[in-house]
TORPA-4810 file (N, C-alpha, C, O; in nm, 3 decimals):
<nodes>
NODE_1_0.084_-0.120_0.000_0.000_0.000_0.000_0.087_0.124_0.000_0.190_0.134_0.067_X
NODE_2_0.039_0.216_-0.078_0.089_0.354_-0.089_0.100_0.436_0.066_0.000_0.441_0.137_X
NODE_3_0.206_0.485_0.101_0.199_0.611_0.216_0.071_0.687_0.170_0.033_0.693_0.053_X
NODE_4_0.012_0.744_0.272_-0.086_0.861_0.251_-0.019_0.998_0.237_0.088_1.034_0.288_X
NODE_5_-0.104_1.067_0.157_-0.019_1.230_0.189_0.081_1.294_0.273_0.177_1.370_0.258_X
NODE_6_-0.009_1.202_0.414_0.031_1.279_0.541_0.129_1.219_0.583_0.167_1.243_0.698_X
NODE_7_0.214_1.101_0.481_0.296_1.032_0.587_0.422_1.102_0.606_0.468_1.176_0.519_X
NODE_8_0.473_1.082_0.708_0.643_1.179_0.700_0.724_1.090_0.603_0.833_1.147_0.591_X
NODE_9_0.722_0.996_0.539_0.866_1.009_0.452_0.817_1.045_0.315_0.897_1.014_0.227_X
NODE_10_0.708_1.101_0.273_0.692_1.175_0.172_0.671_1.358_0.190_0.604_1.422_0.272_X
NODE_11_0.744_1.394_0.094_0.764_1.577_0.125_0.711_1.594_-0.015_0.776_1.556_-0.113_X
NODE_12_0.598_1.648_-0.025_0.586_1.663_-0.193_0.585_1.797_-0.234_0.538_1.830_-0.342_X
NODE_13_0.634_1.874_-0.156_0.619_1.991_-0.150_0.749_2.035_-0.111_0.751_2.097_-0.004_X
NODE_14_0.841_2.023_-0.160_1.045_2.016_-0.180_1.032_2.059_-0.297_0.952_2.037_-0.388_X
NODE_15_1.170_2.159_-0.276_1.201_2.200_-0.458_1.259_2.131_-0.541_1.355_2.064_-0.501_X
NODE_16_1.228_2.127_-0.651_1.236_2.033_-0.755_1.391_2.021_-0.838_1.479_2.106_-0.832_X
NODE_17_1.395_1.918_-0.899_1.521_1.884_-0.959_1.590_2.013_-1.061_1.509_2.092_-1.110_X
NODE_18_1.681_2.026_-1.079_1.682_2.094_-1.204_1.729_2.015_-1.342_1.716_1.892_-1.349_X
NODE_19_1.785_2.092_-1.452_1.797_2.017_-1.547_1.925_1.950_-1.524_2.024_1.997_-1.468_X
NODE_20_1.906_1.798_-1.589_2.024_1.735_-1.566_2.140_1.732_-1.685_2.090_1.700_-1.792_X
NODE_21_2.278_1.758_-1.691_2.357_1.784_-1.783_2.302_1.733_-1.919_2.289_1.825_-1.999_X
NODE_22_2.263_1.602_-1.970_2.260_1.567_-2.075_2.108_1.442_-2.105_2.067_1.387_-2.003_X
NODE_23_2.055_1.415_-2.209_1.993_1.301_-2.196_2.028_1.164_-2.157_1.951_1.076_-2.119_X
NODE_24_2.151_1.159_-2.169_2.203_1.033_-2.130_2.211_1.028_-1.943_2.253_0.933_-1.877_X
NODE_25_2.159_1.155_-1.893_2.138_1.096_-1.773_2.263_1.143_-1.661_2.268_1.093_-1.549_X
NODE_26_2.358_1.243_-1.705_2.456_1.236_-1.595_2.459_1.308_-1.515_2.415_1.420_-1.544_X
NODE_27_2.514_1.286_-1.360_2.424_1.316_-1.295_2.479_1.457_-1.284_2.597_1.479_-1.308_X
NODE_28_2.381_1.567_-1.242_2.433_1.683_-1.212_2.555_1.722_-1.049_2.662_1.781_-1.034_X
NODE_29_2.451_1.642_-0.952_2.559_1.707_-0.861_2.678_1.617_-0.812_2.680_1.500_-0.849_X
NODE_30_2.802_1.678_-0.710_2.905_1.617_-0.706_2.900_1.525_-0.627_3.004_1.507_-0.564_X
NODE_31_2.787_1.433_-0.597_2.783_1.346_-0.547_2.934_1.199_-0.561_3.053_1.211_-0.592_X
NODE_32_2.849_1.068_-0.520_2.962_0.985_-0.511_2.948_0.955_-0.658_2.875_1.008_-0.742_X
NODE_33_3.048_0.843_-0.669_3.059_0.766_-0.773_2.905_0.689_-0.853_2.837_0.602_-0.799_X
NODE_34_2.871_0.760_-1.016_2.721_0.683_-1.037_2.724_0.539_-1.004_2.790_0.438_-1.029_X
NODE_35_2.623_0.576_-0.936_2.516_0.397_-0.899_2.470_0.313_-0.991_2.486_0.191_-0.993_X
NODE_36_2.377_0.422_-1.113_2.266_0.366_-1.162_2.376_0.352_-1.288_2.470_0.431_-1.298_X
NODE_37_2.357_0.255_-1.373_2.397_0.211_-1.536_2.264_0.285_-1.623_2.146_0.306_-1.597_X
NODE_38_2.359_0.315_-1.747_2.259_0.389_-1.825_2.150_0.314_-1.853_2.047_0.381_-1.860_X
NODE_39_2.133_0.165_-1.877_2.067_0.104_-1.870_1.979_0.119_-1.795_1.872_0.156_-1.844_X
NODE_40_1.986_0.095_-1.620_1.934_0.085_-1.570_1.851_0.279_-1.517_1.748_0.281_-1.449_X
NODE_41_1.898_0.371_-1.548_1.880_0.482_-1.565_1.764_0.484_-1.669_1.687_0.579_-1.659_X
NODE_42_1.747_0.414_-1.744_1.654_0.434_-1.887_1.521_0.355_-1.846_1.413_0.401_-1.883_X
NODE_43_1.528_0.230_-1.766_1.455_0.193_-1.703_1.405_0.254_-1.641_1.290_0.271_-1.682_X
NODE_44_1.430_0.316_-1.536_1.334_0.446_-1.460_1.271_0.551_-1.495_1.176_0.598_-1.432_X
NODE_45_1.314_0.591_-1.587_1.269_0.728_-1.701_1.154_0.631_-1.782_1.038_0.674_-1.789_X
NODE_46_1.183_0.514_-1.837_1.052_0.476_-1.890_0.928_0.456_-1.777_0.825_0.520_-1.796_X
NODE_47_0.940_0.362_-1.654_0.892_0.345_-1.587_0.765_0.460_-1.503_0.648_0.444_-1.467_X
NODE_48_0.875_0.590_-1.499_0.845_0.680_-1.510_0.682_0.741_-1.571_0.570_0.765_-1.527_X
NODE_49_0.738_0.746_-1.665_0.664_0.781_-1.829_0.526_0.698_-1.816_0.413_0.745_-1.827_X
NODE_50_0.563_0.555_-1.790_0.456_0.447_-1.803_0.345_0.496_-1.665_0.223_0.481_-1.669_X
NODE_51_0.407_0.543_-1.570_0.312_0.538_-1.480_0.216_0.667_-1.452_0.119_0.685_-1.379_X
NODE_52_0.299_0.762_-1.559_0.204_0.914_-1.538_0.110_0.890_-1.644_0.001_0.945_-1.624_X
NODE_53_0.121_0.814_-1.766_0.062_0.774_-1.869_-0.091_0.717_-1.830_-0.204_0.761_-1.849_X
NODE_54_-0.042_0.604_-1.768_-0.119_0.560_-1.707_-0.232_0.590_-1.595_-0.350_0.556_-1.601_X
NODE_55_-0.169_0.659_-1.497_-0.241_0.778_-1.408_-0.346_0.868_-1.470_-0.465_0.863_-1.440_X
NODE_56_-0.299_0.941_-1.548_-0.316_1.053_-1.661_-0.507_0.975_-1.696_-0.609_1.010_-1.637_X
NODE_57_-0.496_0.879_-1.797_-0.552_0.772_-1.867_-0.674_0.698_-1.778_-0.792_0.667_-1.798_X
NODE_58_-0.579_0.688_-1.668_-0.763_0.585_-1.581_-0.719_0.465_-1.581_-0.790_0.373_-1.538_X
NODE_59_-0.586_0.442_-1.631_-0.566_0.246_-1.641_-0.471_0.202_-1.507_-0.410_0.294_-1.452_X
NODE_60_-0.459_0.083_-1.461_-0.449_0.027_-1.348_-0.271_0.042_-1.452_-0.251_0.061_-1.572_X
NODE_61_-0.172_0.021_-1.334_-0.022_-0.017_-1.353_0.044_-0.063_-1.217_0.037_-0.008_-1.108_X
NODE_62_0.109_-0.176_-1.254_0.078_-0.268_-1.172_0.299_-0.263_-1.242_0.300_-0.334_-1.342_X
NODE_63_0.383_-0.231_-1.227_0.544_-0.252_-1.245_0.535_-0.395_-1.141_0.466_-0.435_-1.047_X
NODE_64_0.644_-0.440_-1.221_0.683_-0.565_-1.138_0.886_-0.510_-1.159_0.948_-0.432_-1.231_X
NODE_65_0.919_-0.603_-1.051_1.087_-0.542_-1.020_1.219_-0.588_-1.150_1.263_-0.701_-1.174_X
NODE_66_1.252_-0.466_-1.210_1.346_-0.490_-1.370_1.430_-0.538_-1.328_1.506_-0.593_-1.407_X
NODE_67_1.458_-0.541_-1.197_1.611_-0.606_-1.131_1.637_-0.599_-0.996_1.574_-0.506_-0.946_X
NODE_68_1.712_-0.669_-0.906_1.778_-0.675_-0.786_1.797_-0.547_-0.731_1.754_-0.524_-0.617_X
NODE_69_1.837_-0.489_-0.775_1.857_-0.352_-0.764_1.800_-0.263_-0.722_1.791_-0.190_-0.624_X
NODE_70_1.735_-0.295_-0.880_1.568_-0.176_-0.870_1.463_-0.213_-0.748_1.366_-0.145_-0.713_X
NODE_71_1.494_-0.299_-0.708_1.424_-0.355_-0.637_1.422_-0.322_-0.518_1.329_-0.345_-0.441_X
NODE_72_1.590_-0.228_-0.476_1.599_-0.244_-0.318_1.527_-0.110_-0.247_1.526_-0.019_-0.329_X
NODE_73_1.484_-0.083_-0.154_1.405_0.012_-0.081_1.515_0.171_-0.086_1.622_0.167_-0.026_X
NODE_74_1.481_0.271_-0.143_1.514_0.363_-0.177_1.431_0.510_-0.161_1.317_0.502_-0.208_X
NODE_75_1.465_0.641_-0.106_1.392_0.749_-0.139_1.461_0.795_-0.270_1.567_0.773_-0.329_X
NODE_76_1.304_0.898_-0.293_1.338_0.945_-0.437_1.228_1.039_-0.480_1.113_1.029_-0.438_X
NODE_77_1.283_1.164_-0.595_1.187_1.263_-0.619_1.176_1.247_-0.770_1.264_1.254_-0.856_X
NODE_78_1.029_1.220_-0.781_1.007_1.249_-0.951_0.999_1.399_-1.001_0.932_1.470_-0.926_X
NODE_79_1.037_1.444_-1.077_1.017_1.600_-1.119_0.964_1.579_-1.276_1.031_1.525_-1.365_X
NODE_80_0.787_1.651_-1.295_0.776_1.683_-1.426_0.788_1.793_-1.493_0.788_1.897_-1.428_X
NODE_81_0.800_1.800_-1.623_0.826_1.900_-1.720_0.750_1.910_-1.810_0.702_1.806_-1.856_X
NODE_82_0.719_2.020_-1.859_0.604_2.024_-2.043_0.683_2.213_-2.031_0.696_2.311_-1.958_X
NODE_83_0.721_2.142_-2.194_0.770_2.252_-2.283_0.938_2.283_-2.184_1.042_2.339_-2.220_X
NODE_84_0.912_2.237_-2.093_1.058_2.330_-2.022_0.980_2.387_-1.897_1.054_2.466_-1.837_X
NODE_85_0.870_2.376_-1.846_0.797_2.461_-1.732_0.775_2.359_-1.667_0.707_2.267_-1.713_X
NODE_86_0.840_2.356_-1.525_0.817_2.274_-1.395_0.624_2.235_-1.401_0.540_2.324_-1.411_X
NODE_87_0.598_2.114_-1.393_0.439_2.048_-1.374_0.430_1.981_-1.270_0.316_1.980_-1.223_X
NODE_88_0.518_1.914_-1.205_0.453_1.857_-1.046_0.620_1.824_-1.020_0.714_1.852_-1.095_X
NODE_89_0.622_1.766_-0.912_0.709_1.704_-0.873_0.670_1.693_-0.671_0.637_1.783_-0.594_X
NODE_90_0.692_1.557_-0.650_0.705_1.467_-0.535_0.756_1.359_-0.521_0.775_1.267_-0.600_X
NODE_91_0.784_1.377_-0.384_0.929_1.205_-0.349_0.932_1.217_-0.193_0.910_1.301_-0.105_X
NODE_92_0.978_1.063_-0.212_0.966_1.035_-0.086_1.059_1.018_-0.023_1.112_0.910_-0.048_X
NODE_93_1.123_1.095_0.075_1.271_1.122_0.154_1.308_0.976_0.233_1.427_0.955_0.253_X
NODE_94_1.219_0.884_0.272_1.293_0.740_0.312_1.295_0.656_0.229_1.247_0.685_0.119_X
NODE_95_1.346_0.535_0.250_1.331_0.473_0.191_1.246_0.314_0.212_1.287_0.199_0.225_X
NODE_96_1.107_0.375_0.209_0.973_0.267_0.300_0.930_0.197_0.142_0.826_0.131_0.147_X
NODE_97_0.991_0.202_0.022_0.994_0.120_-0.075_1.047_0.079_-0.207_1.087_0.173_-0.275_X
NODE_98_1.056_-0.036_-0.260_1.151_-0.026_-0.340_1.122_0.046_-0.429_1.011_0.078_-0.473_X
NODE_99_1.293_0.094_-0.478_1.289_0.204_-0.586_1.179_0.212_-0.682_1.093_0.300_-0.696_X
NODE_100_1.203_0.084_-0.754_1.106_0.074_-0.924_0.931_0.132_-0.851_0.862_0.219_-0.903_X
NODE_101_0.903_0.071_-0.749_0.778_0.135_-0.656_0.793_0.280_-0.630_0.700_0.356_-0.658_X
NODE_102_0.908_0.326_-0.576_0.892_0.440_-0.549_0.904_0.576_-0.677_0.883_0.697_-0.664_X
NODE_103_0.951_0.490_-0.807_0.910_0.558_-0.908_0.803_0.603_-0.942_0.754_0.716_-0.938_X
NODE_104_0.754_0.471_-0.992_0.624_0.463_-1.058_0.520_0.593_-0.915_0.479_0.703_-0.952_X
NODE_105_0.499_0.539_-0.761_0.424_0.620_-0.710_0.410_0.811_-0.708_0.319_0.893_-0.691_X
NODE_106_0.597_0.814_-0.743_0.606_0.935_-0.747_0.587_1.019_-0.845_0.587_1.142_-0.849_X
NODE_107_0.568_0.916_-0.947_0.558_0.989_-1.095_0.407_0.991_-1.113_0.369_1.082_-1.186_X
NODE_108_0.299_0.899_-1.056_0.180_0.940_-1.090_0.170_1.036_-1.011_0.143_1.138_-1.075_X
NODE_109_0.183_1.065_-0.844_0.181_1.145_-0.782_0.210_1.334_-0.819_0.138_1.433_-0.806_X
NODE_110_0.341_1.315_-0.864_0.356_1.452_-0.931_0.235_1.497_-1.032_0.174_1.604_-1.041_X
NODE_111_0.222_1.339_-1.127_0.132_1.413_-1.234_-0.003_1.478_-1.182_-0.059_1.580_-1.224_X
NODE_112_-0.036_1.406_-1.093_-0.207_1.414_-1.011_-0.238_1.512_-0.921_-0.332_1.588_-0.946_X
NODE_113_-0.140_1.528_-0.765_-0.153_1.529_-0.675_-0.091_1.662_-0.657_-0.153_1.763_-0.623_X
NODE_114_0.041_1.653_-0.682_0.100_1.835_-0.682_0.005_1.903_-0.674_-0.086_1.883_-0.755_X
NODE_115_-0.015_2.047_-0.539_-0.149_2.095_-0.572_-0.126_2.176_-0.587_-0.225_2.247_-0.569_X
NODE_116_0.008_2.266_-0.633_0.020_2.365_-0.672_0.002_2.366_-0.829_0.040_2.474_-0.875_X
NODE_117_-0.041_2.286_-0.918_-0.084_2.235_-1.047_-0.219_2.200_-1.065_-0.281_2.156_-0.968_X
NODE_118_-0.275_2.213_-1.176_-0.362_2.129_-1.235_-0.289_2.029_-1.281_-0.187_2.027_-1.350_X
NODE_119_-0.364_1.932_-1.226_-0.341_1.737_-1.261_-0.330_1.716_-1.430_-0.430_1.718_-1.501_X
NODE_120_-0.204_1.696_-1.479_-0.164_1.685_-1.619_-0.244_1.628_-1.712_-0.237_1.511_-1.676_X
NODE_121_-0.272_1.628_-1.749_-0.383_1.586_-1.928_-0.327_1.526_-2.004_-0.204_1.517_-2.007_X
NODE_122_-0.421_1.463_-2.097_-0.375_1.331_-2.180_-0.291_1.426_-2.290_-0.184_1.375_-2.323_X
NODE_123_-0.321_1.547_-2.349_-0.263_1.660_-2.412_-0.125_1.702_-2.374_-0.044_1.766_-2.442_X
NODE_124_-0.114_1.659_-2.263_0.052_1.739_-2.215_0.115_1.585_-2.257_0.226_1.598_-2.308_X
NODE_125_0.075_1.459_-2.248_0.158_1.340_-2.228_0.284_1.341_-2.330_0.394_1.309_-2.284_X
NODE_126_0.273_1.375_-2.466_0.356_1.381_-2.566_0.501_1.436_-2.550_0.610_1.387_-2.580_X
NODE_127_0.458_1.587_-2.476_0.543_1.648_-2.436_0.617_1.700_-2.298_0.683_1.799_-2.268_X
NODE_128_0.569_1.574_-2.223_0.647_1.577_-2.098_0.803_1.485_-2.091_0.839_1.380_-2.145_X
NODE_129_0.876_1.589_-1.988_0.997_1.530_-1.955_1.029_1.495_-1.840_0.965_1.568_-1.765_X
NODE_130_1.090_1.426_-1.782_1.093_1.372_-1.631_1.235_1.398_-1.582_1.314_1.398_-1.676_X
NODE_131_1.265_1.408_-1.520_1.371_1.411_-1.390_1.382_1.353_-1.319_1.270_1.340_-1.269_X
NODE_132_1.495_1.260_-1.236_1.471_1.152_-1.153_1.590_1.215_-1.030_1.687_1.284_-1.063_X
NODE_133_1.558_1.176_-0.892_1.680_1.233_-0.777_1.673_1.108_-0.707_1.596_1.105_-0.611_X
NODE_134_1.739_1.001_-0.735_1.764_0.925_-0.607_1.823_0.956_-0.521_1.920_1.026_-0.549_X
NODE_135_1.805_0.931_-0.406_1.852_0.951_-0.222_1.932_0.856_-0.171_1.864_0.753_-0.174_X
NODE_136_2.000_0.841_-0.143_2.107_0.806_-0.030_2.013_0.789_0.062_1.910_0.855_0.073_X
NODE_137_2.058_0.676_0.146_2.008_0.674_0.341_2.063_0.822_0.443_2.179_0.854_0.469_X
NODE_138_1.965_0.875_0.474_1.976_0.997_0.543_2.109_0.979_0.679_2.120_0.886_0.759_X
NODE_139_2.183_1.086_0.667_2.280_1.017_0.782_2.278_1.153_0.880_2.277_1.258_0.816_X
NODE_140_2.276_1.165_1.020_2.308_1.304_1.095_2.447_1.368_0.999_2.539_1.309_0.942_X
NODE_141_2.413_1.520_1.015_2.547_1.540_0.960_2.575_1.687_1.065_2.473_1.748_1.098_X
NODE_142_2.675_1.726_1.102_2.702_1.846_1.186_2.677_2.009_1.072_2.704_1.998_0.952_X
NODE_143_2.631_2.132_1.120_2.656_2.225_0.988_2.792_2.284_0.949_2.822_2.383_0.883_X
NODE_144_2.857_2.202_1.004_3.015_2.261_0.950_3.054_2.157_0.838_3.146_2.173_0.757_X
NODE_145_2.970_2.047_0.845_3.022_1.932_0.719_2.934_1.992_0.582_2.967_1.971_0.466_X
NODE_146_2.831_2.061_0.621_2.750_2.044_0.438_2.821_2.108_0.355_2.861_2.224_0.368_X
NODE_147_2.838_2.035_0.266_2.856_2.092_0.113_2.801_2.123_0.031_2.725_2.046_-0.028_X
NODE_148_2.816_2.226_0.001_2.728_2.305_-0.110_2.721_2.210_-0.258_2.827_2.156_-0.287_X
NODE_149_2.626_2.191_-0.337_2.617_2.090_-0.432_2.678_1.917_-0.435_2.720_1.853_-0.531_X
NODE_150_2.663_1.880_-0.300_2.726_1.762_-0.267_2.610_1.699_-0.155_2.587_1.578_-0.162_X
NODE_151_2.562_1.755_-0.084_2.445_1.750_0.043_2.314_1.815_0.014_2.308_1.935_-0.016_X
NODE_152_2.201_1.731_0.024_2.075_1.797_0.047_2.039_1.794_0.176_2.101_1.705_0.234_X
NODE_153_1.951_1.864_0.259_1.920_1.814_0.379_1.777_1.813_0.465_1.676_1.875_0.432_X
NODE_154_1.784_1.768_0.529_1.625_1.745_0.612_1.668_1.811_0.771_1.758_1.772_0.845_X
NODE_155_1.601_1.889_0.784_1.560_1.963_0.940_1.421_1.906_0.951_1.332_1.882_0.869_X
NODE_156_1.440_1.887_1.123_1.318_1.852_1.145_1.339_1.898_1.315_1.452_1.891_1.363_X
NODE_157_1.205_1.951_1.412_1.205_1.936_1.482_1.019_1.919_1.549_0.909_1.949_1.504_X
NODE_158_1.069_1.856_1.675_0.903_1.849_1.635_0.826_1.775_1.541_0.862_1.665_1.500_X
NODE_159_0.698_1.841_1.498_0.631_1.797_1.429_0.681_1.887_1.264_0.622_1.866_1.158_X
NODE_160_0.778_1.967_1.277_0.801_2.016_1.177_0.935_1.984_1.089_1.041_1.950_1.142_X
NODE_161_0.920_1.997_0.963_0.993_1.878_0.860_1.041_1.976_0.741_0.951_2.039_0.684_X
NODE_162_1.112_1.986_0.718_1.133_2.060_0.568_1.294_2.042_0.498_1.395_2.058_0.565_X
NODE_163_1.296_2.007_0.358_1.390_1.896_0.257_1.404_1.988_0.176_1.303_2.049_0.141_X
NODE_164_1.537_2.024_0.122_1.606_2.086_-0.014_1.676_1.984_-0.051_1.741_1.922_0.033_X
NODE_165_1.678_1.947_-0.192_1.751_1.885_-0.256_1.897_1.938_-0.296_1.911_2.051_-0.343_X
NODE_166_2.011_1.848_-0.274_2.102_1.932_-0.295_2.148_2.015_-0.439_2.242_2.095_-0.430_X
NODE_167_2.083_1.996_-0.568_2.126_2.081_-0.671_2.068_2.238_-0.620_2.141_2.331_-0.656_X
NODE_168_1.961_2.273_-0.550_1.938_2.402_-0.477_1.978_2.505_-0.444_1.936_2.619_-0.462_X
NODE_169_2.067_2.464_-0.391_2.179_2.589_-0.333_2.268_2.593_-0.430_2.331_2.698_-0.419_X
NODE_170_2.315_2.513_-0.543_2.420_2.545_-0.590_2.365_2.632_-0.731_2.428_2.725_-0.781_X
NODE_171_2.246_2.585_-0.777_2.155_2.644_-0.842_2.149_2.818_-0.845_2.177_2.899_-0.934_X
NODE_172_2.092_2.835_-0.680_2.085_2.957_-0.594_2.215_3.013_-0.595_2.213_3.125_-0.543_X
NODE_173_2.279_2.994_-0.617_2.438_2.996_-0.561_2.462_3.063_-0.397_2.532_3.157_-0.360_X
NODE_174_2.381_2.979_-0.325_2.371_2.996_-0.160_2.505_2.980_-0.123_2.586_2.946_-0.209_X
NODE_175_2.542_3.000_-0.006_2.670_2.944_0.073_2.608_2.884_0.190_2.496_2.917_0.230_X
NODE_176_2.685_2.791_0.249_2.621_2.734_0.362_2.530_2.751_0.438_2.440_2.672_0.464_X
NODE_177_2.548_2.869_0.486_2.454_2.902_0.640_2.327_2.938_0.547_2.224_2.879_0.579_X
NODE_178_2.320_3.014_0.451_2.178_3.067_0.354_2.159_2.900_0.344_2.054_2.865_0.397_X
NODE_179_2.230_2.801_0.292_2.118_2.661_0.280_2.002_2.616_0.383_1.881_2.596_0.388_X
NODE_180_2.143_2.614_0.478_2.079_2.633_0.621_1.973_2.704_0.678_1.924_2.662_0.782_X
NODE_181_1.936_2.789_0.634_1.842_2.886_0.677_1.703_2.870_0.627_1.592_2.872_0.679_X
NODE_182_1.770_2.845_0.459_1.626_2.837_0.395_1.612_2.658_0.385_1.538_2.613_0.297_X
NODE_183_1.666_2.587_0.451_1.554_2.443_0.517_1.502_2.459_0.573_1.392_2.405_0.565_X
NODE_184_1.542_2.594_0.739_1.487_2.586_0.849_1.347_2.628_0.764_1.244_2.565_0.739_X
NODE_185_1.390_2.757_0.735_1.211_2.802_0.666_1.126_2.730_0.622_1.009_2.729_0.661_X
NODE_186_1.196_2.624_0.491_1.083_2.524_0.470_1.033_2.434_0.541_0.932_2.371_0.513_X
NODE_187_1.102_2.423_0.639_1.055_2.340_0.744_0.920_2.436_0.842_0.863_2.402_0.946_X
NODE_188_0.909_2.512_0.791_0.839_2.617_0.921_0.887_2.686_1.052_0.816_2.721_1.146_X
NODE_189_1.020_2.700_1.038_1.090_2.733_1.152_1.153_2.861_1.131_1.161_2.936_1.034_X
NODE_190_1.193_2.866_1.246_1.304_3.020_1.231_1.416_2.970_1.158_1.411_2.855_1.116_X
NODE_191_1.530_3.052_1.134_1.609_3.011_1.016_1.743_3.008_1.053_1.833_2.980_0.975_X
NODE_192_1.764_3.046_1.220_1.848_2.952_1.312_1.787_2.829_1.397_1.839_2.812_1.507_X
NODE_193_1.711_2.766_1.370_1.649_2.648_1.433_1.754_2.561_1.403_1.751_2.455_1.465_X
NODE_194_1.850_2.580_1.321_1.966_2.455_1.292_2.078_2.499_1.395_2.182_2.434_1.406_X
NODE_195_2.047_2.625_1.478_2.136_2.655_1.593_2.087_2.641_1.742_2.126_2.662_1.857_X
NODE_196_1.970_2.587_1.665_1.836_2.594_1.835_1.780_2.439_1.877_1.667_2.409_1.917_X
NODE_197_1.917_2.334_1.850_1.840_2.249_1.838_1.748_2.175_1.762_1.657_2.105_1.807_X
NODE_198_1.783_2.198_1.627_1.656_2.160_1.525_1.770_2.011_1.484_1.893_2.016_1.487_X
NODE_199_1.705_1.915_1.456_1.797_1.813_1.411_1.817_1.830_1.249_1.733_1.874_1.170_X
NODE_200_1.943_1.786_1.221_1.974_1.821_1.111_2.065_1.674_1.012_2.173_1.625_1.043_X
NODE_201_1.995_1.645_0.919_2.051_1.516_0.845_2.090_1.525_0.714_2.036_1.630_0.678_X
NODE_202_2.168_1.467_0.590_2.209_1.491_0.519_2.204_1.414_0.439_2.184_1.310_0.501_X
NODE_203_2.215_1.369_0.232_2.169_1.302_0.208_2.213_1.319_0.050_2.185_1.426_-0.003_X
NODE_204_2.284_1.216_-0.028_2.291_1.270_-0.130_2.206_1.234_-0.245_2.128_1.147_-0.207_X
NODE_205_2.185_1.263_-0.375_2.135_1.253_-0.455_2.173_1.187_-0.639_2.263_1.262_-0.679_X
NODE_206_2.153_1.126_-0.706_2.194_1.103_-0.798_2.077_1.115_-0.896_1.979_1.041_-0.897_X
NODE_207_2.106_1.241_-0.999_1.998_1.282_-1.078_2.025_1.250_-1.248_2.132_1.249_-1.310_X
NODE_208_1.960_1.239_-1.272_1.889_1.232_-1.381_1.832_1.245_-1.470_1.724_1.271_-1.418_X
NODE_209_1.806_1.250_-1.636_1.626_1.273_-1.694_1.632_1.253_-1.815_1.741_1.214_-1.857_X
NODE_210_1.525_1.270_-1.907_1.491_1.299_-1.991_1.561_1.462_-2.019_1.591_1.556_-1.946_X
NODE_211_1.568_1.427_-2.213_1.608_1.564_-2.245_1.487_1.653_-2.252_1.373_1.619_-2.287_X
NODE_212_1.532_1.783_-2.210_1.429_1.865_-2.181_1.349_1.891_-2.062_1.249_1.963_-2.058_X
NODE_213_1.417_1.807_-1.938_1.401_1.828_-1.861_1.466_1.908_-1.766_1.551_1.879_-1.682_X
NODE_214_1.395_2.045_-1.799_1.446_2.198_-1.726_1.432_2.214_-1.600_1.346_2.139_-1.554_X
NODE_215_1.496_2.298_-1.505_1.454_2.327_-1.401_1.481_2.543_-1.421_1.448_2.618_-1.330_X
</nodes>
């Protein structure tokens, strides 16, 4: 069964991917060494595709696992595109299922659910592009370790939660403490809450997409 809206390891309301260097998928930020094979990179972008299609349409999609891999329990943010203009994007910051699952949910999700959008149309399908951010396992990290285009991060305290992806700040061209600040905000907090006790975790990303997929 799908998380509900309300569950905490989905943030669907995080800023979105930007464009990734090339169609072939490489990844934008300076993360570790790529994970995914282009292969297996092309798999997700279809998977992708298949499940907003589907969403979009009214038909049941039912992915079964392309591999071992794909298979293992992963967070991750789908980001859509038409023409080059951001259309939804949501993901889920743990990793409560396997990847090829956590595609497919996030990609109908963006198309549907984003409510800062109208829910995408069988008319946009032609010309949508996707973006993919896999997640790393969230680890504590101190604020003297983040790296700018290397770390995304999650503040949380309380009942309050808020996730930047790490292409963001480098995007922004933030420096540390501004990253810092503007999680606390998205989180709903003051924007030293990462000095007040707010817990603070870190997390990297390996992105992705389709060509034409702008941020």
């Amino acid at each position: 069964m799908s998380p509900s809206p309300e569950d905490p390891s989905r943030d669907s309301r995080s800023v979105c991917s930007p464009k990734p260097e090339n169609a072939g998928g490489e990844a934008r930020t300076s993360t570790a060494a790529q994970e995914f094979s282009s292969e297996e990179r092309a798999l997700l972008l279809k998977l992708a595709h298949e499940a907003i299609a589907a969403a979009v349409e009214g038909r049941p999609h039912s992915p079964t696992p392309p591999s071992p891999h794909l298979a293992q329990p992963r967070g991750a943010f789908t980001t859509i595109y038409h023409r080059g203009d951001l259309r939804g994007c949501v993901g889920y910051v743990l990793p409560v299922h396997p990847l090829f699952q956590t595609v497919a949910e996030t990609a109908r999700s963006a198309a549907l659910e984003d409510t800062r959008f109208w829910p995408v149309t069988r008319e946009e399908l032609p010309e949508l592009a996707v973006s993919l951010s896999i997640l790393s396992p969230l680890k504590p990290i101190q604020p003297e370790e983040v790296e700018i285009g290397r770390h995304g991060l999650l503040v949380s305290l309380g009942s309050h939660r808020g996730l930047l992806l790490p292409q963001v700040p480098a995007e922004h061209g933030w420096d540390r403490i501004t990253f810092l600040e503007h999680t606390c905000r998205k989180a709903g907090l003051p924007v030293n809450a990462w000095q007040k006790g707010a817990k603070l975790e870190a997390f990297t990303a390996e992105v992705f997409g389709d060509q034409g997929a702008e941020g």
